[in-house]
KEPA-990824 format. One record per residue: residue in three letters; x, y, z of N, C-alpha, C in turn. Coordinates in steps of 0.02 Angstrom, whole numbers, padded with zeros to 5 digits, always signed. Example, Ala and Ser with C-alpha at 12.3 -4.5 7.8 and 13.67 -1.06 7.14 Angstrom:
2
ALA+00660-00284+00390+00615-00225+00390+00660-00165+00390 SER+00642-00112+00354+00684-00053+00357+00645+00002+00394 
This chain:
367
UNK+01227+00210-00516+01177+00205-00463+01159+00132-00453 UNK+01166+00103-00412+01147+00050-00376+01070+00020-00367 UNK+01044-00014-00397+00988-00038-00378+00936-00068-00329 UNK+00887-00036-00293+00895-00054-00238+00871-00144-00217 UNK+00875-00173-00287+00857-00231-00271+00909-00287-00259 UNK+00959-00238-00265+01050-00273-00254+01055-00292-00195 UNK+01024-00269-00134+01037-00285-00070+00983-00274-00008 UNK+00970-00312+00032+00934-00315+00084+00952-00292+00136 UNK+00890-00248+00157+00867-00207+00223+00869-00263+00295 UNK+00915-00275+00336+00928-00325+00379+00967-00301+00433 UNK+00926-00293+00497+00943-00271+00557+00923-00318+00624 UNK+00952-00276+00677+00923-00291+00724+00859-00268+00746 UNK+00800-00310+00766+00724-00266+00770+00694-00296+00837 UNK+00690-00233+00897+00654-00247+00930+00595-00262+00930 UNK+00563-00323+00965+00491-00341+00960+00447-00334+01004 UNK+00488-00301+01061+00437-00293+01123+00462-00255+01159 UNK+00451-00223+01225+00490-00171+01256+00524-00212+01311 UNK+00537-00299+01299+00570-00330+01325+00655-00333+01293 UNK+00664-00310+01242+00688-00284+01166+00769-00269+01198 UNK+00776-00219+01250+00829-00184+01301+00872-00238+01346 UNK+00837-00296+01362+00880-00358+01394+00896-00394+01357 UNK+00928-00379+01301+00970-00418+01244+00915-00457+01204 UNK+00844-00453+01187+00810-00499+01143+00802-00478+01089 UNK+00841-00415+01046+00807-00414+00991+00837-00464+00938 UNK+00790-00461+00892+00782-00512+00845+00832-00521+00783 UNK+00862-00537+00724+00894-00507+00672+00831-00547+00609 UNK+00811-00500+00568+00787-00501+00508+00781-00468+00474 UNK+00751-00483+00417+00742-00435+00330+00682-00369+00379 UNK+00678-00330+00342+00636-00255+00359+00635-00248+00292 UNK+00559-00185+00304+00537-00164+00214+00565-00077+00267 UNK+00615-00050+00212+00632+00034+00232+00584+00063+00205 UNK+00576+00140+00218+00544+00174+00175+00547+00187+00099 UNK+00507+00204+00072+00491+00194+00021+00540+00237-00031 UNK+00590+00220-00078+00621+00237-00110+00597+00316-00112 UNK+00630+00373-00125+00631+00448-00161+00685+00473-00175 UNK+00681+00521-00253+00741+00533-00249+00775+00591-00221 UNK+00761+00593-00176+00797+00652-00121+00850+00619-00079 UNK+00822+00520-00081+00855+00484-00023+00929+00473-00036 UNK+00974+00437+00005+01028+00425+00022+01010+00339+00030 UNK+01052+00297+00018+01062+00227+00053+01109+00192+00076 UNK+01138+00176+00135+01205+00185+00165+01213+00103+00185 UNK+01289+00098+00157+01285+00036+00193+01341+00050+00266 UNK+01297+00027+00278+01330+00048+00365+01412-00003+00390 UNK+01440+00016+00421+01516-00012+00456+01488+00009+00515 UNK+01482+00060+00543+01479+00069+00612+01414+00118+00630 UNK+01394+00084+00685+01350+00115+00712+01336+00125+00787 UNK+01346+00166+00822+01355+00165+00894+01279+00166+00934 UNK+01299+00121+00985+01262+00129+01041+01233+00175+01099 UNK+01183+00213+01093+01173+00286+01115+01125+00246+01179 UNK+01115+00293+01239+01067+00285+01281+00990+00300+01241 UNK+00967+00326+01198+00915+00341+01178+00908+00264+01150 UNK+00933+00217+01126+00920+00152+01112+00892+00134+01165 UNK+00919+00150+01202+00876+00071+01284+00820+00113+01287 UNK+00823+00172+01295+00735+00200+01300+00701+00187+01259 UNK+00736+00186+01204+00647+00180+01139+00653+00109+01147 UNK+00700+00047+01156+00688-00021+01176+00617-00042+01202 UNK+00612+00002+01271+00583-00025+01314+00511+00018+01328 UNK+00521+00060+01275+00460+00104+01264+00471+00165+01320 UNK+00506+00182+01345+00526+00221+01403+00509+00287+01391 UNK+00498+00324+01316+00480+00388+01318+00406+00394+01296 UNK+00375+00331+01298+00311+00324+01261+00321+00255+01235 UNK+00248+00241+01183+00242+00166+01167+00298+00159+01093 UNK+00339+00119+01097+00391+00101+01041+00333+00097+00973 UNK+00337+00106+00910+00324+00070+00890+00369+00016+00831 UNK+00344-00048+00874+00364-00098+00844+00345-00172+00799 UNK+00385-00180+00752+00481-00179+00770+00496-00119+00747 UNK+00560-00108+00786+00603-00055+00802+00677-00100+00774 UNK+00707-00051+00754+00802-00070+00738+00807+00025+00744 UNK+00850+00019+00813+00877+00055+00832+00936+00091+00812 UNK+00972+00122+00809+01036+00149+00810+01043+00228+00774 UNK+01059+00278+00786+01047+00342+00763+01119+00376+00751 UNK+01151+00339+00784+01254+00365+00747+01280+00317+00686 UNK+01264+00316+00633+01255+00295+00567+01310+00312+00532 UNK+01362+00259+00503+01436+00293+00468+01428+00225+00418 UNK+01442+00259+00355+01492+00231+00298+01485+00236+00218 UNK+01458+00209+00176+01482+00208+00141+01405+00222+00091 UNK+01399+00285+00063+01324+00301+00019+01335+00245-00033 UNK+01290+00202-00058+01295+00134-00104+01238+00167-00148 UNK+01189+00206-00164+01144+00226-00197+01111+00309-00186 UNK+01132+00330-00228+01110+00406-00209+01048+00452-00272 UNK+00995+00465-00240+00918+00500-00284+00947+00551-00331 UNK+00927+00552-00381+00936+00600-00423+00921+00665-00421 UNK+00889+00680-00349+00871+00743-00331+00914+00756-00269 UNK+00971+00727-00242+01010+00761-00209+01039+00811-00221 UNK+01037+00846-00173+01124+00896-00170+01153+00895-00122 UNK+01192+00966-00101+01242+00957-00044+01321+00909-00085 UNK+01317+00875-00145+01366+00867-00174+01379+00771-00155 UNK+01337+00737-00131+01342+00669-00106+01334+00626-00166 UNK+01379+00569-00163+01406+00565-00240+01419+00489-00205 UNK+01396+00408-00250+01406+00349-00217+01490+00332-00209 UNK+01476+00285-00138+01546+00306-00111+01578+00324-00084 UNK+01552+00370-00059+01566+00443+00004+01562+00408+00045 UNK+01591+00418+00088+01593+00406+00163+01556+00469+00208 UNK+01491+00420+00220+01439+00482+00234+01423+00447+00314 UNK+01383+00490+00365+01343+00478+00434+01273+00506+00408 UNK+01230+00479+00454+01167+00492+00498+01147+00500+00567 UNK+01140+00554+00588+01142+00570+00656+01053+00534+00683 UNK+01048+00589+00722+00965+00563+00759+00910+00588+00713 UNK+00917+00625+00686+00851+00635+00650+00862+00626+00593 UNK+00791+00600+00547+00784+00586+00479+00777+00629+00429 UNK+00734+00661+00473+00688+00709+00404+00663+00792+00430 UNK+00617+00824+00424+00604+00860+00444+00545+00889+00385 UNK+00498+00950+00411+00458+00951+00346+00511+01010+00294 UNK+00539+01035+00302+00562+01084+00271+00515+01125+00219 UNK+00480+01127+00260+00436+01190+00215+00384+01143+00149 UNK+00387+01064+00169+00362+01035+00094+00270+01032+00127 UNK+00279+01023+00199+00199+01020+00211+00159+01062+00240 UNK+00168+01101+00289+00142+01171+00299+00177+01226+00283 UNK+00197+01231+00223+00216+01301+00195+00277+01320+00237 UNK+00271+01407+00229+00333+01433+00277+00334+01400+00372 UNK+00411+01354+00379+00431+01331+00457+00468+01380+00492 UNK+00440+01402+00513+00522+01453+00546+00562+01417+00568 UNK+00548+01378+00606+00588+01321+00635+00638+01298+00556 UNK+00618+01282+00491+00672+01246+00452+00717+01312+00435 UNK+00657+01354+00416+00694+01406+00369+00749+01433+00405 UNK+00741+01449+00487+00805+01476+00523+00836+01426+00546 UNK+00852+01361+00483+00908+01329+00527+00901+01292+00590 UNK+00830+01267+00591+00841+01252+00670+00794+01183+00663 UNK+00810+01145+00636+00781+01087+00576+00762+01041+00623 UNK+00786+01035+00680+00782+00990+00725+00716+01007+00771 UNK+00714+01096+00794+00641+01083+00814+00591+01097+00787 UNK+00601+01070+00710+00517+01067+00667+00458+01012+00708 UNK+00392+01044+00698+00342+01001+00709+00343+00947+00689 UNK+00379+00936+00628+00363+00876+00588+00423+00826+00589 UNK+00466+00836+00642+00522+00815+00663+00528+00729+00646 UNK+00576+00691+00610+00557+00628+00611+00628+00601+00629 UNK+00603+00550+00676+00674+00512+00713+00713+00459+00655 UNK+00762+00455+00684+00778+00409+00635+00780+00331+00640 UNK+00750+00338+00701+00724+00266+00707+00644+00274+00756 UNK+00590+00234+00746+00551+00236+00789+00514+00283+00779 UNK+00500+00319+00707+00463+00373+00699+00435+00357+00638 UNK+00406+00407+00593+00382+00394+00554+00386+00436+00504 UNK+00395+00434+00438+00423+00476+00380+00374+00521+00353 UNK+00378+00572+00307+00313+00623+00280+00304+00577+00253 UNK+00311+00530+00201+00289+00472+00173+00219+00449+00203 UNK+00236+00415+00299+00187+00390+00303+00231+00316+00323 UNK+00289+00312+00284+00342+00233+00311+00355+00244+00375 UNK+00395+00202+00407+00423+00187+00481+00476+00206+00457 UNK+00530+00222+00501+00591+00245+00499+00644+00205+00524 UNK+00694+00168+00506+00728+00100+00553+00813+00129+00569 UNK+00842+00107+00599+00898+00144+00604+00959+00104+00589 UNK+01005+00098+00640+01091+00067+00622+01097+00026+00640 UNK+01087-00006+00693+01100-00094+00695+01083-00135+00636 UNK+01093-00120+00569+01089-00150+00522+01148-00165+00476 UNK+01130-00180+00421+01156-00163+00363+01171-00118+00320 UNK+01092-00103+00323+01115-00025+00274+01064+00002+00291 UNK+01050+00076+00278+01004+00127+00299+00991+00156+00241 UNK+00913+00190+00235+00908+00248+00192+00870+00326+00222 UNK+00898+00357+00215+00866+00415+00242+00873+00471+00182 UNK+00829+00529+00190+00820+00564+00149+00894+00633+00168 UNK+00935+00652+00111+01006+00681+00099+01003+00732+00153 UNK+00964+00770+00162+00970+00832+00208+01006+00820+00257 UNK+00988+00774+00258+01012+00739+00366+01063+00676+00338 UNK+01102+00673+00283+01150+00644+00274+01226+00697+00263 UNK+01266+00662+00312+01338+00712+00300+01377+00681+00276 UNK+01431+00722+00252+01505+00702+00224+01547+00706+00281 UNK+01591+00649+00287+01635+00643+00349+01689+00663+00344 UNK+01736+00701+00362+01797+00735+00335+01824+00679+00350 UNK+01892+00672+00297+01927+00606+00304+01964+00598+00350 UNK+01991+00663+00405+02028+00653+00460+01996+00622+00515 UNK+01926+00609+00514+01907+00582+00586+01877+00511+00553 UNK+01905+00451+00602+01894+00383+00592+01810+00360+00603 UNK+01807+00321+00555+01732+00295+00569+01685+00301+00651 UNK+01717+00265+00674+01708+00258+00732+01678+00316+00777 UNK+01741+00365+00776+01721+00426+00820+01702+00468+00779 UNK+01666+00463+00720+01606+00523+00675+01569+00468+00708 UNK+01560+00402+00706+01467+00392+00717+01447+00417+00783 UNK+01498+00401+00825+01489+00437+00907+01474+00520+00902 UNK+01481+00544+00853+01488+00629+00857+01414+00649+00836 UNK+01374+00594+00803+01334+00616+00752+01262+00619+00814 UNK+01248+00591+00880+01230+00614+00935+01245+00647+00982 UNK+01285+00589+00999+01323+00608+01080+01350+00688+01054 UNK+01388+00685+01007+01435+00744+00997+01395+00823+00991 UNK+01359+00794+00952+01321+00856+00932+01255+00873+01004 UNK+01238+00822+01034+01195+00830+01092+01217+00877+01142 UNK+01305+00891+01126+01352+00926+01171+01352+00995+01150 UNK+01392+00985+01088+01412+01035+01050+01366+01098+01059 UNK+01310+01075+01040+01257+01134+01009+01219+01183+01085 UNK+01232+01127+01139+01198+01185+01187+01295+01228+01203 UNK+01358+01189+01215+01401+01241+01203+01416+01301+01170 UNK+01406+01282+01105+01392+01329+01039+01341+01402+01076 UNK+01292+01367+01095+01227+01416+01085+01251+01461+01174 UNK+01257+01429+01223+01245+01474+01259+01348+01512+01275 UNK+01389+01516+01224+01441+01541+01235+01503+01534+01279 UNK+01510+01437+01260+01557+01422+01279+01627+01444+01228 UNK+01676+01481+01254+01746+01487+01241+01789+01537+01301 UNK+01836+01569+01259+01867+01579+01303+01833+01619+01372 UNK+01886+01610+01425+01855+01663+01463+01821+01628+01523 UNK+01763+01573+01483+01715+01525+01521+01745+01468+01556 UNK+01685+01470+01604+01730+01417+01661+01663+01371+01653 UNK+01664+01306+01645+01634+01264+01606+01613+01199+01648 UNK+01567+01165+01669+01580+01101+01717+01537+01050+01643 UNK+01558+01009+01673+01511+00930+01648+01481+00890+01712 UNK+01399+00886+01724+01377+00849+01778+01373+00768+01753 UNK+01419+00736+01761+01419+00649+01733+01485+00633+01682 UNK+01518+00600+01686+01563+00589+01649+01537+00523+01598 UNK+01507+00507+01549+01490+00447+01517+01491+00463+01442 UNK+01453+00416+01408+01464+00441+01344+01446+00504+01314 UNK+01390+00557+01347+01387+00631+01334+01443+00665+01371 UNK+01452+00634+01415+01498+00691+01470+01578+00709+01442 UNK+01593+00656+01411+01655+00654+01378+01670+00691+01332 UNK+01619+00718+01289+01615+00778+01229+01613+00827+01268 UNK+01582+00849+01344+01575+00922+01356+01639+00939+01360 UNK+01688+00858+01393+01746+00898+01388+01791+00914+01354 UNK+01781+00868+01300+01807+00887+01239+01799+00942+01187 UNK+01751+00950+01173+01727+01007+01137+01733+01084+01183 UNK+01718+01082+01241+01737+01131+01273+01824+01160+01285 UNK+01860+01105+01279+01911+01112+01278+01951+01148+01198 UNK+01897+01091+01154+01911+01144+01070+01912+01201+01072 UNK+01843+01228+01111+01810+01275+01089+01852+01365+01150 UNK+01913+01315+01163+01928+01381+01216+01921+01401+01277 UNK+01879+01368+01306+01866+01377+01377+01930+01392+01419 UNK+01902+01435+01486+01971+01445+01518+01987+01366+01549 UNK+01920+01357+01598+01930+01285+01631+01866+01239+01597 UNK+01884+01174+01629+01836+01124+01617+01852+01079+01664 UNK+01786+01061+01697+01773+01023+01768+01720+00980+01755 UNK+01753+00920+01763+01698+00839+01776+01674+00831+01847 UNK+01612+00854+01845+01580+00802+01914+01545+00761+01917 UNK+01566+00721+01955+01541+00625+01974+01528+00611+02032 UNK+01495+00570+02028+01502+00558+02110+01570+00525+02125 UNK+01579+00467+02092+01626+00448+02122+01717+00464+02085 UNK+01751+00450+02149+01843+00460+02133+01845+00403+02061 UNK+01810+00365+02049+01877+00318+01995+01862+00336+01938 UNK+01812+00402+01916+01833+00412+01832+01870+00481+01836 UNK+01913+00492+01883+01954+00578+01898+02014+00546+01814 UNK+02035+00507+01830+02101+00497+01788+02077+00493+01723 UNK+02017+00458+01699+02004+00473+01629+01985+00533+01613 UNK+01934+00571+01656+01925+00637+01640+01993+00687+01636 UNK+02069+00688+01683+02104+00719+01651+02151+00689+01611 UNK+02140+00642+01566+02160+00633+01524+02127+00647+01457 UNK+02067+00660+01462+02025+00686+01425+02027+00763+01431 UNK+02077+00789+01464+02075+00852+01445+02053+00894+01502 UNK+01999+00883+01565+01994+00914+01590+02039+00946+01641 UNK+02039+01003+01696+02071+01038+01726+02068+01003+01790 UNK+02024+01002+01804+01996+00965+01866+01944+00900+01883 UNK+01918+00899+01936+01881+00832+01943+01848+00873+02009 UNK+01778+00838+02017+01748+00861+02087+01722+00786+02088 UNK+01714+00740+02146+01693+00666+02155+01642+00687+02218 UNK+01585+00697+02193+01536+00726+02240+01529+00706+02310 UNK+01526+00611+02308+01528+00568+02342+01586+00596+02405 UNK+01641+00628+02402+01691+00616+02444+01664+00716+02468 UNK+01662+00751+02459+01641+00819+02457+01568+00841+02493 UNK+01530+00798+02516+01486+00815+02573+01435+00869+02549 UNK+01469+00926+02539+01438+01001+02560+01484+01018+02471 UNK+01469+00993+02436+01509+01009+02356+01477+01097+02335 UNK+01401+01098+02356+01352+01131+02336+01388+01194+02353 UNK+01402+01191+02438+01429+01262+02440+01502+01251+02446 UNK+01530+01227+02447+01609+01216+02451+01641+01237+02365 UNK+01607+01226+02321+01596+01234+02257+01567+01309+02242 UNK+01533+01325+02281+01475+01375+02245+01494+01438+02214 UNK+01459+01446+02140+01511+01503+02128+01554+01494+02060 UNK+01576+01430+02055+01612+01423+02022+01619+01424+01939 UNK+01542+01408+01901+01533+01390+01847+01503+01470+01799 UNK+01513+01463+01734+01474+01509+01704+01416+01457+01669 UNK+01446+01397+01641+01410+01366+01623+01408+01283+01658 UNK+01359+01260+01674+01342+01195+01667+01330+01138+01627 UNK+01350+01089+01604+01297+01029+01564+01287+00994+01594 UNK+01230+00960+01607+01207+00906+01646+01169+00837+01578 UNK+01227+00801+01586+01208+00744+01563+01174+00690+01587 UNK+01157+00684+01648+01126+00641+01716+01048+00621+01672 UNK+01033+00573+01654+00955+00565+01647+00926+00500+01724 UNK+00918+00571+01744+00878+00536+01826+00822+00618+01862 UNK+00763+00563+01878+00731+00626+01898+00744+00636+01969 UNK+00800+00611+02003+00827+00604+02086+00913+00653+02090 UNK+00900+00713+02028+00974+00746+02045+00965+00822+02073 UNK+00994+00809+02107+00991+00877+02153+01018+00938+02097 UNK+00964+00957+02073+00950+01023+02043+00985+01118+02075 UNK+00941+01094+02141+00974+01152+02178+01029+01180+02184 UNK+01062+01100+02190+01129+01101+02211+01178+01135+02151 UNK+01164+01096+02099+01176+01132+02035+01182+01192+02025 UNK+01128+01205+02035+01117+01290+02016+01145+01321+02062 UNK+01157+01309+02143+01212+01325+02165+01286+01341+02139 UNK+01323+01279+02106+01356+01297+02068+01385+01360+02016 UNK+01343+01377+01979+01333+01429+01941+01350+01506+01987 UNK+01380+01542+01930+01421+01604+01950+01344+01650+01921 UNK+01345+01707+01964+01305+01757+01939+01302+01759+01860 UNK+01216+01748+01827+01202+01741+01774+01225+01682+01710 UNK+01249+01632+01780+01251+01573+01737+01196+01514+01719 UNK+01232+01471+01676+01164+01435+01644+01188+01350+01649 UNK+01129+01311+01684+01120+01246+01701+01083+01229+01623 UNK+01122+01194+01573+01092+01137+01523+01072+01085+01530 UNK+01017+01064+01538+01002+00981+01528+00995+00934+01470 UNK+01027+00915+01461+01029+00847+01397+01002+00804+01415 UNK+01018+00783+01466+00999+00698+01506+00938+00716+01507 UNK+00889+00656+01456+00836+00638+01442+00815+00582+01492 UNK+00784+00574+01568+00759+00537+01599+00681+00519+01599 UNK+00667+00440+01598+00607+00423+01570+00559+00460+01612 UNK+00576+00483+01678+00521+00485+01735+00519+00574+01720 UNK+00577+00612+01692+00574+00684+01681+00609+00709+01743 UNK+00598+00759+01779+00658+00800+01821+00625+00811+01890 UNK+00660+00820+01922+00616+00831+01996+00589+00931+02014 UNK+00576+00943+02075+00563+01009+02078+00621+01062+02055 UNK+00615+01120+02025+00666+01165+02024+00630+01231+02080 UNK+00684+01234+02126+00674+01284+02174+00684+01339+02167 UNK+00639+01395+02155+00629+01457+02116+00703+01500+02127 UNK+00709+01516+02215+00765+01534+02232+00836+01524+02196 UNK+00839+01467+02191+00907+01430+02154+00904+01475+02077 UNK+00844+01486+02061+00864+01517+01985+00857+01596+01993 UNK+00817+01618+02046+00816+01703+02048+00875+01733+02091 UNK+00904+01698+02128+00972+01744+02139+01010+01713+02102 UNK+01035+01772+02095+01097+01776+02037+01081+01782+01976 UNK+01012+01762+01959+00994+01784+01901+01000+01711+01828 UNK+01006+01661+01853+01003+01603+01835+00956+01585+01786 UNK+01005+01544+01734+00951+01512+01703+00959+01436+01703 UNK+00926+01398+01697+00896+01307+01693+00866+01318+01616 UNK+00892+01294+01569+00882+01283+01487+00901+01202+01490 UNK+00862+01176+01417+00855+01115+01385+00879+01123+01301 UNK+00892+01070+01286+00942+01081+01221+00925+00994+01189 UNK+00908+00986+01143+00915+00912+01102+00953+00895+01038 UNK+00986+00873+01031+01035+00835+00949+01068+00936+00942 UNK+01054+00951+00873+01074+00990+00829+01044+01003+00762 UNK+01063+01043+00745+01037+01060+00644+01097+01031+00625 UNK+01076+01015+00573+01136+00995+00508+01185+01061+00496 UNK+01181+01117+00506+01216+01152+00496+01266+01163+00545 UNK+01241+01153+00604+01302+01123+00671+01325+01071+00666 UNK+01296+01016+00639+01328+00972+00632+01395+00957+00581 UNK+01385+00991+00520+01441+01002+00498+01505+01073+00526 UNK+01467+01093+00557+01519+01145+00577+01544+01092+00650 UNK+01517+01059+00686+01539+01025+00727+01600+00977+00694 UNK+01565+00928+00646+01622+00880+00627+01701+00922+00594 UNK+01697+00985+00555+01743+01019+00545+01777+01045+00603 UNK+01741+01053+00675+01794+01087+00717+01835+00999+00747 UNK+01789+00950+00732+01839+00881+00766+01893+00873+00720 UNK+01892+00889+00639+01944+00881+00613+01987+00932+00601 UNK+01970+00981+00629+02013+01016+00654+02056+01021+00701 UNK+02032+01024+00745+02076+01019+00825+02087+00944+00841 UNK+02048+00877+00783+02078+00819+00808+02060+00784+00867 UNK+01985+00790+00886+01942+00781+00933+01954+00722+00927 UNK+01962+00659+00982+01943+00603+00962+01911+00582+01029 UNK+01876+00550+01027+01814+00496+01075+01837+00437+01099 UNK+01826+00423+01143+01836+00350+01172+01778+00325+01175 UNK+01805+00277+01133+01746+00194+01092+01776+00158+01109 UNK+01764+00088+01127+01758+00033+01115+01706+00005+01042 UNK+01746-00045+01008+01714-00074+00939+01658-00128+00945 UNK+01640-00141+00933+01573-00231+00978+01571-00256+00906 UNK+01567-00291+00893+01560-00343+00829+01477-00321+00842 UNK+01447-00329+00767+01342-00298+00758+01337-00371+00771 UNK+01354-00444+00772+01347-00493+00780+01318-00503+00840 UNK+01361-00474+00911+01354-00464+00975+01314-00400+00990 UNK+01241-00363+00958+01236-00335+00975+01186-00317+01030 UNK+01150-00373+01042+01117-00392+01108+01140-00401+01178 UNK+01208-00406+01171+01243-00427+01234+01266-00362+01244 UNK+01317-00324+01189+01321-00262+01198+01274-00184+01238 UNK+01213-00185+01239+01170-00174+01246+01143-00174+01305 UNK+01159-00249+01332+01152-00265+01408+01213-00228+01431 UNK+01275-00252+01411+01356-00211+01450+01326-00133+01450 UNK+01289-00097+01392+01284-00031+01406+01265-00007+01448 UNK+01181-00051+01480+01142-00056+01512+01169-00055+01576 UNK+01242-00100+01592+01247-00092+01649+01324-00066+01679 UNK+01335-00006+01652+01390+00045+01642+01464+00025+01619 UNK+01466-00047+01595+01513-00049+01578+01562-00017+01521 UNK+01541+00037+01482+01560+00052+01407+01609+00091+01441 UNK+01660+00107+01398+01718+00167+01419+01741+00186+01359 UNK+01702+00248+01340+01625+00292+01353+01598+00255+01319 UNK+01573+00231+01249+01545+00220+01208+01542+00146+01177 UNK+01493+00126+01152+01510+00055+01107+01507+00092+01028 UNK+01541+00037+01002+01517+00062+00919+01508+00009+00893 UNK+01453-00029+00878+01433-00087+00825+01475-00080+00767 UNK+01507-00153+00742+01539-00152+00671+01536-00197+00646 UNK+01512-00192+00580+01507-00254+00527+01546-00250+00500 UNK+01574-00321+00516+01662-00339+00468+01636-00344+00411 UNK+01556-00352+00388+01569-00373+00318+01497-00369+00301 UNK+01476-00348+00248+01414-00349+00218+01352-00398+00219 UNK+01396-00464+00244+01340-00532+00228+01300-00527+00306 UNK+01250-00560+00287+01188-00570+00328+01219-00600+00395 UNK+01177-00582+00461+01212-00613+00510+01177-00678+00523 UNK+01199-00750+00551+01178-00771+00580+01145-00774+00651 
């Protein structure tokens, strides 16, 4: 076991909700407070999620800061509590997704929420960055060095999937996965993705694991048709060129995902989409929230409009086992953690294809 006085807590830390236009800072951080339940990771890669620029800039509420962002967390456990289980052993090549902690039954007694598995929507829900621990510590995330979070919400990475595309899986992936999972994507199902970006790219992927008859990307525009079928999908709809998509389309879907975080997307139109008794998912977390839903659009046909966030740890490993299974892989781009302010801005302004992944060539402190 590793001592934790062997190595320093050293990230990137936003200081203001100016933080999102490339200013955050790099220095020492105090983590939460040692337990032995915890995990301590020294990080290689850590990807760049849209939920970073929001908690940046305080966009879902007030940040509190400093903030060191990052919630797709991969590499290497360097110190592990004597009260772990789950079998995490120093060394492992372990992730951290978006959440930290959860109460699991330690502070108001029986959770239904933990006890059925559904860990993610406990009351006592703690982010893994930008939140705050049962402790009472702040919670810091992956633009660092190394991380500690408590084992529950630490996984084992099967050795077939590369650093890189487990840290991308350990949000984005599972942000996908779990409303697929839940509302009965496989065979049979005819499947769309609303946005092709770094969520949109798992619907089609994982939907494609998972059996679907078809899988359909819609965008507005013609120039991401060729990555999407190379990614697997069947088709492409480029809204932009299609006028009247709503009804020219209509009909077509059992299921929807809408990855779009904007409160200016035609909802209706959507739900147009949808085949008798199908279901519109929203993921896309927009700061401003969603515009009207028009009753009509959901009572004929019998429609539903559902919301879905991250996953349980128990999807999550059943998720990372179906990528090394079927050999899921993600499109990342790598960013040196050196550059990770500039990175940040490129995210900011759609350049990623899909994803960034922060990487520290090397353990020592950055300049």
């Amino acid at each position: 076991m590793t001592s934790s006085t062997d190595y320093k807590f050293m990230g990137w830390l936003g200081l203001d909700r100016d933080a999102d236009n490339g200013k955050m800072v790099w220095q020492e951080y105090e983590p939460k407070a040692w337990e032995e339940t915890d995990v301590d990771i020294q990080i290689t890669h850590s990807d760049i999620c849209g939920s970073d620029l929001h908690v940046l800039r305080s966009g879902w509420g007030p940040t509190p800061y400093p903030c060191c962002v990052g919630h797709e967390i991969v590499r290497r456990a360097v110190r592990v509590g004597s009260k772990v289980d789950g079998g995490t052993k120093v060394g492992d090549r372990v992730g951290v997704g978006a959440q930290a902690d959860s109460c699991l039954g330690r502070v108001q007694g029986q959770c239904d929420e933990c006890a059925s598995g559904n860990e993610h929507f406990c009351a006592r829900h703690v982010g893994t960055y930008g939140s705050f621990h049962l402790n009472g510590d702040k919670s810091y995330g992956g633009y660092a060095l190394y991380n500690r979070t408590p084992s529950h919400f630490v996984f084992k990475i099967p050795d077939q999937i590369p650093s890189a595309s487990a840290a991308v899986m350990l949000c984005a992936g599972i942000t996908t996965y779990s409303p697929l999972k839940y509302f009965g994507c496989g065979p049979g199902k005819r499947v769309g993705v609303i946005g092709l970006g770094g969520l949109g790219q798992f619907v089609v992927l994982w939907a494609k694991a998972l059996g679907a008859e078809s899988v359909v990307a819609i965008s507005r525009k013609e120039s991401k048709k060729q990555d999407a079928i190379k990614m697997g999908a069947d088709s492409y709809i480029a809204t932009d060129d299609h006028p009247k998509w709503d009804t020219e389309f209509a009909g077509s879907f059992d299921l929807l995902i809408s990855t779009i975080s904007s409160s200016k997307m035609p909802v209706a139109g959507y739900l147009a989409l949808l085949r008798r008794d199908g279901t519109l998912v929203q993921v896309g977390n927009a700061d401003d929230g969603l515009s009207s839903v028009p009753a009509p659009g959901l009572n004929i046909g019998r429609k539903r409009l559902a919301g879905s966030m991250i996953g349980a740890p128990g999807e999550i490993r059943e998720m990372l086992q179906l990528a090394a299974t079927k050999n899921v892989k993600p499109w990342v781009e790598e960013r040196p953690m050196k550059d990770a302010n500039q990175a940040i801005v490129d995210m900011e302004k759609g350049k990623a294809r899909y994803r960034y992944v922060l990487v520290n060539e090397d353990p020592s402190p950055h300049s």
